[in-house]
DSSP file (Angstrom, degrees, kcal/mol; ACC not computed):
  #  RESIDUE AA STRUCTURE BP1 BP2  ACC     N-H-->O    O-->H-N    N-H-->O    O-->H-N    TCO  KAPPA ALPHA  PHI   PSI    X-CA   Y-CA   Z-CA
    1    1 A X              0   0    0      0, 0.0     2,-0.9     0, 0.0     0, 0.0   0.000 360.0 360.0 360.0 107.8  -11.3   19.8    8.8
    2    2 A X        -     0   0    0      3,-0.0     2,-0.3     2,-0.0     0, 0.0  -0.651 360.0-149.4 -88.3 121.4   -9.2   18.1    6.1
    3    3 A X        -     0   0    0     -2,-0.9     2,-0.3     1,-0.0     0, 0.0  -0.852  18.1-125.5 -92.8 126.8   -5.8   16.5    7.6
    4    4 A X        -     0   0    0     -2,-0.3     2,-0.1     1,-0.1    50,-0.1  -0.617  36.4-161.3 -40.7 110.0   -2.8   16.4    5.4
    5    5 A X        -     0   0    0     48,-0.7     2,-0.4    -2,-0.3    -1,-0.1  -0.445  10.0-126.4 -78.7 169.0   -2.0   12.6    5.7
    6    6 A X     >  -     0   0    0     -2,-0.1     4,-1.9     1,-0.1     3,-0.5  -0.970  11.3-132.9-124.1 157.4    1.6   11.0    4.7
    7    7 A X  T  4 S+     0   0    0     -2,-0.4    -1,-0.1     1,-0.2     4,-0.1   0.789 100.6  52.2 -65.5 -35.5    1.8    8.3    2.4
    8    8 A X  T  4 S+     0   0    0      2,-0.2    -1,-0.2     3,-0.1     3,-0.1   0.588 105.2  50.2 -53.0 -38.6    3.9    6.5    4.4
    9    9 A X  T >4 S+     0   0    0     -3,-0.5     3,-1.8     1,-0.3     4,-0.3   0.955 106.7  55.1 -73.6 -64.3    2.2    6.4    7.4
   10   10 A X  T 3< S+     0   0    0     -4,-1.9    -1,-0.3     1,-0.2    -2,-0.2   0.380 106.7  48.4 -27.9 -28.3   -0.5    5.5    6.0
   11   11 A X  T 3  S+     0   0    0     -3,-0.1    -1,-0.2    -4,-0.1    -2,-0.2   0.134  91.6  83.2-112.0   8.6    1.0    2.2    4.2
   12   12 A X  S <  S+     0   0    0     -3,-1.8     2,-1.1     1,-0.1    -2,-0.2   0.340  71.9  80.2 -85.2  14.1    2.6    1.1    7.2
   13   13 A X  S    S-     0   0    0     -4,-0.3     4,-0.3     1,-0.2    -1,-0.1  -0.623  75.9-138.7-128.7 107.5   -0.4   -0.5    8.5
   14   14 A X  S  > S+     0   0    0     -2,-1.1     4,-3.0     1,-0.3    -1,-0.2   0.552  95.9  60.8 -14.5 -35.5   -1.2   -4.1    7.1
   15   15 A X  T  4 S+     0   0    0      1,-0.3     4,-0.5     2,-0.2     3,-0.3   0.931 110.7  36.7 -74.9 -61.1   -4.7   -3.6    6.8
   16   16 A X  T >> S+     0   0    0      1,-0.2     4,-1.6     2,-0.2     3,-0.7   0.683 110.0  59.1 -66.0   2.0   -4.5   -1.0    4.6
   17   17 A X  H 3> S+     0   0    0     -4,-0.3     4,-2.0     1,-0.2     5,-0.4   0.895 113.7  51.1 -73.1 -57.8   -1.3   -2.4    2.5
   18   18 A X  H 3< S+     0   0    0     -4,-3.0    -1,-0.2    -3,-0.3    -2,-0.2   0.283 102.8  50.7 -79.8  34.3   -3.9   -5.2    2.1
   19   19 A X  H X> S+     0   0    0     -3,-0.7     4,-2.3    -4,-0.5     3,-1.8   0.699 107.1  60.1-102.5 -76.9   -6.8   -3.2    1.0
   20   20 A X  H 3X S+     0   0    0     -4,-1.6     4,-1.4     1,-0.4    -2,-0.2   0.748 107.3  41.4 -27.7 -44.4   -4.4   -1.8   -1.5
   21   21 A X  H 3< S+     0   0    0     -4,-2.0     4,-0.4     1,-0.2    -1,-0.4   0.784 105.6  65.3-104.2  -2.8   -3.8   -5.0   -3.0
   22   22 A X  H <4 S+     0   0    0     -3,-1.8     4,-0.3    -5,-0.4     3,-0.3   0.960 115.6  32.4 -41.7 -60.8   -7.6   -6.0   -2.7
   23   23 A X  H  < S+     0   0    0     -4,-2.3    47,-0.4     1,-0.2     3,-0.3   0.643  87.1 102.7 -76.7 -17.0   -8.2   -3.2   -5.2
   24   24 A X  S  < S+     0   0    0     -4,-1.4    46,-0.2    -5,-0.3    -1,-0.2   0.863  95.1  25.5 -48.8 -60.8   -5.2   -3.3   -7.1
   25   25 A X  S    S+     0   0    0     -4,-0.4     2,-0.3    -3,-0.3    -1,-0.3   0.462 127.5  17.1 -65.7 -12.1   -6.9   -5.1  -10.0
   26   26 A X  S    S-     0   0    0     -4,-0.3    -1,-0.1    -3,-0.3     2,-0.1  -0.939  78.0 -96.6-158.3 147.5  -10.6   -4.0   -9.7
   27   27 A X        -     0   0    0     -2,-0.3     2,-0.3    -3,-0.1    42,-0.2  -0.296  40.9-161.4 -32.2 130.3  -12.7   -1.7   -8.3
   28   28 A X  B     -A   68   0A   0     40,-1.9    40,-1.0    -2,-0.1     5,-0.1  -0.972  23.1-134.0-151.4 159.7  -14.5   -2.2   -5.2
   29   29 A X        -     0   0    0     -2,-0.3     4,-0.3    38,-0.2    38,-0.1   0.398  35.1-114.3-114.5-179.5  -17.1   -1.3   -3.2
   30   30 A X  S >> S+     0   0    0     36,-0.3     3,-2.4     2,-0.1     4,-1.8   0.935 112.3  59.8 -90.4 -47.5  -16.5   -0.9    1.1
   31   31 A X  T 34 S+     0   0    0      1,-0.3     4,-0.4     2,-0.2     3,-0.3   0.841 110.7  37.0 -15.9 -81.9  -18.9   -3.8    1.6
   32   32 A X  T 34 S+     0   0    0      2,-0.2    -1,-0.3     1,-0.2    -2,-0.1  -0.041 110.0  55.8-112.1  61.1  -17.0   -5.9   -0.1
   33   33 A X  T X4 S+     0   0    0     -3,-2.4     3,-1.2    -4,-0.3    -2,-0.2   0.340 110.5  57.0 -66.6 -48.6  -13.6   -4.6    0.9
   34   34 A X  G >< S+     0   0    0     -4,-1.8     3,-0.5    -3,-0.3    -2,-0.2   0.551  92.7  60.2 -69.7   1.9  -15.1   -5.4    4.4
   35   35 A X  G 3  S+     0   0    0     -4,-0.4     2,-0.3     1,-0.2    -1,-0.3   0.836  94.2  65.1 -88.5 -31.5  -16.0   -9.0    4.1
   36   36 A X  G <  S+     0   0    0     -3,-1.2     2,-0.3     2,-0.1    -1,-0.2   0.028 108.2  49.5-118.4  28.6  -12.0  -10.0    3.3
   37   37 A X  S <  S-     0   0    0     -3,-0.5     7,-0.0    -2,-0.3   -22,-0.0  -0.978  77.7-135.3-148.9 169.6  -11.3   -8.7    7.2
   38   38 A X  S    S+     0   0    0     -2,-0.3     2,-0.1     2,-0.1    -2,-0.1   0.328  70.8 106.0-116.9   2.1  -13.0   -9.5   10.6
   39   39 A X  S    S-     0   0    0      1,-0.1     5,-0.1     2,-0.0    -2,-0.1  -0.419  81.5 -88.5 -64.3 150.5  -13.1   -6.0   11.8
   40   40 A X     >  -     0   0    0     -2,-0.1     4,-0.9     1,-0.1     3,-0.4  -0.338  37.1-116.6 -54.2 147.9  -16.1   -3.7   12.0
   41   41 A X  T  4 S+     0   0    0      2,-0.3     4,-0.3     1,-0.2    -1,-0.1   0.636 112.5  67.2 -60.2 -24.3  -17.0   -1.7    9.0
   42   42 A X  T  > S+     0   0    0      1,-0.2     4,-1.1     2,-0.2    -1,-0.2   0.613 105.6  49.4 -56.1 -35.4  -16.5    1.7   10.5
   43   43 A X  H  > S+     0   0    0     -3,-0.4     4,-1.0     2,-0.1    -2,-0.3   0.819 111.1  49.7 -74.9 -22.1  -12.5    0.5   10.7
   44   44 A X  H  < S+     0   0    0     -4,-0.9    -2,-0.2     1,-0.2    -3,-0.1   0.705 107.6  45.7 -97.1   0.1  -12.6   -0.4    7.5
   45   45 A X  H >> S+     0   0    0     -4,-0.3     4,-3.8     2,-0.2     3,-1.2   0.754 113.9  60.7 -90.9 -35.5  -14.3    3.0    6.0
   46   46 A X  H 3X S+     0   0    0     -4,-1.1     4,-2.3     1,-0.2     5,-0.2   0.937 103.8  43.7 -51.0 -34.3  -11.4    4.5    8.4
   47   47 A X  H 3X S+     0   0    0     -4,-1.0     4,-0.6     2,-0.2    -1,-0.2   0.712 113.9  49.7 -77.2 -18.1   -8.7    2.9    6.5
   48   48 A X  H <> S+     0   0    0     -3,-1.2     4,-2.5     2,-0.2     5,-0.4   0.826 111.3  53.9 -88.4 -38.0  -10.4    3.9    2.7
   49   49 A X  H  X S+     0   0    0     -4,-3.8     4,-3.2     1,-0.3     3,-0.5   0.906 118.5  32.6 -56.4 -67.2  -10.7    7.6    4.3
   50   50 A X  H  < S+     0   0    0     -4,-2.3     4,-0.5     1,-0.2     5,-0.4   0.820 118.3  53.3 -34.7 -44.3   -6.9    7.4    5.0
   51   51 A X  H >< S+     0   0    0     -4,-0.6     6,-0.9    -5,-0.2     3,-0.8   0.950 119.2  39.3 -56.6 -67.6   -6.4    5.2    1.8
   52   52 A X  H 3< S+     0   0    0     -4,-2.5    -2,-0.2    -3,-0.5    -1,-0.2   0.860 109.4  52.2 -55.7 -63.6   -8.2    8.1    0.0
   53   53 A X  T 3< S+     0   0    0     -4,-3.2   -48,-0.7    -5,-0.4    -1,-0.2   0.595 108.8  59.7 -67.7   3.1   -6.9   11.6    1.7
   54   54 A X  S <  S-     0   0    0     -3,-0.8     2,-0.6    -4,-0.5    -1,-0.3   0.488 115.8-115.5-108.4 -12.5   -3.3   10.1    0.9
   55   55 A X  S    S+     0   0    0     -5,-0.4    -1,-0.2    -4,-0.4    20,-0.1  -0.565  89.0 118.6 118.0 -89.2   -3.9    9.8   -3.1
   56   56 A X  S    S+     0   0    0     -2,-0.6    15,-5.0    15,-0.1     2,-0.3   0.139  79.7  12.5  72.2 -78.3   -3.5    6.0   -2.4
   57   57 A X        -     0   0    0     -6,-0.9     2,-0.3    13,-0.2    13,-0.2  -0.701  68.6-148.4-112.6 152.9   -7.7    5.1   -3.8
   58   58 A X        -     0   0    0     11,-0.3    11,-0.3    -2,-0.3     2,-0.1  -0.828  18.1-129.4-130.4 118.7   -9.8    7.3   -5.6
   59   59 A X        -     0   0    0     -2,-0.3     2,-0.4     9,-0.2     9,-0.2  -0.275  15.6-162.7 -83.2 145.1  -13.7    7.0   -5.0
   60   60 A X  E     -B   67   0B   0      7,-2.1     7,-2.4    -2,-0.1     2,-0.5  -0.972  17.9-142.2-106.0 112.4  -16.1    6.7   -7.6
   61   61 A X  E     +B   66   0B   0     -2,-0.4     2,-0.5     5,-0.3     5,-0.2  -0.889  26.0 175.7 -54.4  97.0  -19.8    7.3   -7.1
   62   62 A X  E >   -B   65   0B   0      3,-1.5     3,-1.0    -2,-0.5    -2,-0.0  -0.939  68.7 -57.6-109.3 115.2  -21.3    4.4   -9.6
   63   63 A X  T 3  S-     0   0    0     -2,-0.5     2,-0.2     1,-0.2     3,-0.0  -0.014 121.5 -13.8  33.3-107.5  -25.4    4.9   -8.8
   64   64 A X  T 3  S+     0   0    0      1,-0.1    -1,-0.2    -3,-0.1     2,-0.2  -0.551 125.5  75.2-108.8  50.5  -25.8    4.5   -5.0
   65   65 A X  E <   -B   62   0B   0     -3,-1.0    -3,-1.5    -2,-0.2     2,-0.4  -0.627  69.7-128.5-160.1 136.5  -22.7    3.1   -4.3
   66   66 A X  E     -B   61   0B   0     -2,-0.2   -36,-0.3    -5,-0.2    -5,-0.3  -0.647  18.3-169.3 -82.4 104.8  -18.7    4.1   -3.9
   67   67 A X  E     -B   60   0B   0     -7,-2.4    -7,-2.1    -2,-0.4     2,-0.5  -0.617   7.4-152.7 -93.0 176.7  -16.7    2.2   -5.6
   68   68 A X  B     -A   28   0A   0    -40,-1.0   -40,-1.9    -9,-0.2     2,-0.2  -0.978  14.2-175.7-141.8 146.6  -12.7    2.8   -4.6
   69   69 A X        -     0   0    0     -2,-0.5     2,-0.3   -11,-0.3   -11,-0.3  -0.468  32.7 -93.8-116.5-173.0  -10.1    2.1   -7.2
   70   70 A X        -     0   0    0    -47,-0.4     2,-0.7   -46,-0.2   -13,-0.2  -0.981  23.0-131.0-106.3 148.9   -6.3    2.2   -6.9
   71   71 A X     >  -     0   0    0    -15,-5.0     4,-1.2    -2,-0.3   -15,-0.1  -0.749  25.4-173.1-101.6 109.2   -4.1    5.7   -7.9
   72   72 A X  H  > S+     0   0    0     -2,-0.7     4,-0.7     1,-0.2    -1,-0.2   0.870  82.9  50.5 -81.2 -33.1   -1.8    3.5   -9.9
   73   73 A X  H  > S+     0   0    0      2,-0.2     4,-2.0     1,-0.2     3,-0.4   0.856 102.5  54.8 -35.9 -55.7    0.2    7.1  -10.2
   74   74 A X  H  > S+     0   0    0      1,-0.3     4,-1.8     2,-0.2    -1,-0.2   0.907 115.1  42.4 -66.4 -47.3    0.2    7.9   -6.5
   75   75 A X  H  X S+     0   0    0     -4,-1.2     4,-1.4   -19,-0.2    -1,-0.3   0.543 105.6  58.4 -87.7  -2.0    1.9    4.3   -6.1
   76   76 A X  H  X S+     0   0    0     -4,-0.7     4,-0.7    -3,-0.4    -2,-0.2   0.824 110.5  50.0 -80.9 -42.3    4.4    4.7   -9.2
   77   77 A X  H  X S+     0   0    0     -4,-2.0     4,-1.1     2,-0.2    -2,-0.2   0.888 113.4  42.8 -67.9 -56.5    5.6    8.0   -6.9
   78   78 A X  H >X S+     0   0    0     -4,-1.8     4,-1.4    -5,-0.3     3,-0.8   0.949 113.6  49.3 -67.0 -47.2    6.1    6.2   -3.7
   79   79 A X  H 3< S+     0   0    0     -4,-1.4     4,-0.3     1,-0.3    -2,-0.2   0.662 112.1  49.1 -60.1 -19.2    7.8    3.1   -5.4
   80   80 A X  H 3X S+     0   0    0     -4,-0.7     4,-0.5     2,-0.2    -1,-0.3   0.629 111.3  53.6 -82.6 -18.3   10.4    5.6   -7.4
   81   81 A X  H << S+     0   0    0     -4,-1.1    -2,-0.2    -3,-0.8    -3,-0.1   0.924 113.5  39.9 -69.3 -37.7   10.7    7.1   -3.9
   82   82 A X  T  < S+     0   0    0     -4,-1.4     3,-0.5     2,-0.2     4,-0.4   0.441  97.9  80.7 -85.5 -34.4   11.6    3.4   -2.5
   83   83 A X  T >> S+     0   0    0     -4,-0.3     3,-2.0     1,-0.2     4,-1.3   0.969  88.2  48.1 -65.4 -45.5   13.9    2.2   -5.5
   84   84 A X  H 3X S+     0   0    0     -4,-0.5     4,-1.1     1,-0.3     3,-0.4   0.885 117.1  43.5 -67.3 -26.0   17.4    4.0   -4.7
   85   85 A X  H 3> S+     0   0    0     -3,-0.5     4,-1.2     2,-0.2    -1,-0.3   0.611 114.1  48.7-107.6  35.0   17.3    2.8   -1.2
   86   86 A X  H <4 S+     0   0    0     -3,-2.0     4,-0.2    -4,-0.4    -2,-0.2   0.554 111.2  55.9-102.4  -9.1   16.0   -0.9   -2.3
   87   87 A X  H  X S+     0   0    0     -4,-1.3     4,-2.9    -3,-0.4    -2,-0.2   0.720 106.2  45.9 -93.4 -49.3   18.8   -0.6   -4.7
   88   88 A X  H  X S+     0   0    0     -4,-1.1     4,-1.1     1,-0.2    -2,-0.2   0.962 115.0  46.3 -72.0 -46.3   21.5    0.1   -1.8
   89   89 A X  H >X S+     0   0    0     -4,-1.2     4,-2.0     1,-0.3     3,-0.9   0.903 111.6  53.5 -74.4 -27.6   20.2   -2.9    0.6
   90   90 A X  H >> S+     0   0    0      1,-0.3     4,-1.6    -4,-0.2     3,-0.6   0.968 111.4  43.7 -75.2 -57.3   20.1   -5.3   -2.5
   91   91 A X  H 3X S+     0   0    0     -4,-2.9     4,-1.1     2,-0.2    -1,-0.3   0.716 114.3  56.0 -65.4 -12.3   24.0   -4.5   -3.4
   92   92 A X  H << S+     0   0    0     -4,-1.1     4,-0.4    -3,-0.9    -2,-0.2   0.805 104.6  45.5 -67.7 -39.9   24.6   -4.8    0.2
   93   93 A X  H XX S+     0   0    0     -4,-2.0     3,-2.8    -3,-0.6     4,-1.5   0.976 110.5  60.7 -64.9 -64.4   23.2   -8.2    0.5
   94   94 A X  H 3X S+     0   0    0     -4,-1.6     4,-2.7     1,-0.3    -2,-0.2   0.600 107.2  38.7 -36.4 -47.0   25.1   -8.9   -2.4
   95   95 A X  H 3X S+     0   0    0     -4,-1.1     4,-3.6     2,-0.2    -1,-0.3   0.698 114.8  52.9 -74.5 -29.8   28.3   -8.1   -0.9
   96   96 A X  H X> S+     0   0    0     -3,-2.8     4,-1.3    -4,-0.4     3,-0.8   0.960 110.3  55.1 -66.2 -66.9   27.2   -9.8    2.6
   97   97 A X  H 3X S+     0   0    0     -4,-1.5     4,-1.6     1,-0.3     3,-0.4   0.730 107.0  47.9 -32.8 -81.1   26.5  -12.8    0.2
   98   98 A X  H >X S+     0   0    0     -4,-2.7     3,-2.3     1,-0.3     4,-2.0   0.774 111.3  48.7 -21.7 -65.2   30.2  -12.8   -1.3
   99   99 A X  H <X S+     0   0    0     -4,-3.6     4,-2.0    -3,-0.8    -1,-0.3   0.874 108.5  52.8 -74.7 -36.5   31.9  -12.7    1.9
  100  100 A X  H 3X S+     0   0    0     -4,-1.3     4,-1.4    -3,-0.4     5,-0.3   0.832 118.2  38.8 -38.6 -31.6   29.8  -15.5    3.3
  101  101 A X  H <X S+     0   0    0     -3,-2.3     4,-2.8    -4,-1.6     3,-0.3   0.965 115.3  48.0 -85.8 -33.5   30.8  -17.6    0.3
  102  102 A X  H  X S+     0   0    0     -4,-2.0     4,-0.6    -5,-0.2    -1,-0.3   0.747 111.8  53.9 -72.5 -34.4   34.1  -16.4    0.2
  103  103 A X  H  < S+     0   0    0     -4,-2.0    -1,-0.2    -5,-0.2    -2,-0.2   0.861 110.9  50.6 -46.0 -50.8   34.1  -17.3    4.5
  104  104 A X  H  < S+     0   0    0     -4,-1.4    -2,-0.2    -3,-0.3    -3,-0.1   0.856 101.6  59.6 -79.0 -54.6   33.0  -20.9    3.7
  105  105 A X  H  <        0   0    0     -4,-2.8    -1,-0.2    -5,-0.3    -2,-0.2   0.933 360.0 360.0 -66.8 -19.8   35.4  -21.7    1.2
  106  106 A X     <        0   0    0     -4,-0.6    -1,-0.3    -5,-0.3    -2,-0.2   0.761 360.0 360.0-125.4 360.0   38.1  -21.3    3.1
């Protein structure tokens, strides 16, 4: 049975936001993805499947062994999803920022 993940769900949980940036520059293997956590390896093959059924990694068969890459696309999608409202809090701070300065000076 293949479960429609969401992308979101899926990158709210630390481990796998750091998996993500484990791979972000190179390929790697689950082995050693698992050495750079102290969980069992059966969570950390949970977290590629998720990683994987969201778009997120895409595995590679290289001989005997899977390597998992990152879908630099797949994150391009989610971060244009993320810019308008990263855009809103930023002018917001901005504004908080003014009236603090504007508070203090007088």
């Amino acid at each position: 049975m293949n479960l429609r993940r969401d992308v979101f769900q899926a990158l709210a949980d630390p481990s796998r936001r750091a998996i993500l940036l484990l791979v972000a520059t190179q390929s790697m293997t689950a082995g050693a993805i698992a050495t750079h956590f102290d969980t069992a390896r059966p969570t950390i093959s949970k977290h590629l499947q998720i990683l994987t059924e969201c778009s997120l990694l895409r595995q590679e068969q290289i001989g005997r062994e899977v390597h998992y890459t990152i879908q630099a696309k797949k994150m391009k999608e989610v971060a244009d999803f993320i810019e308008p409202f990263r855009q809103i809090w930023e002018d917001r701070f901005n504004k908080l920022e003014t009236l603090m300065k504007d508070y203090k000076n007088k």
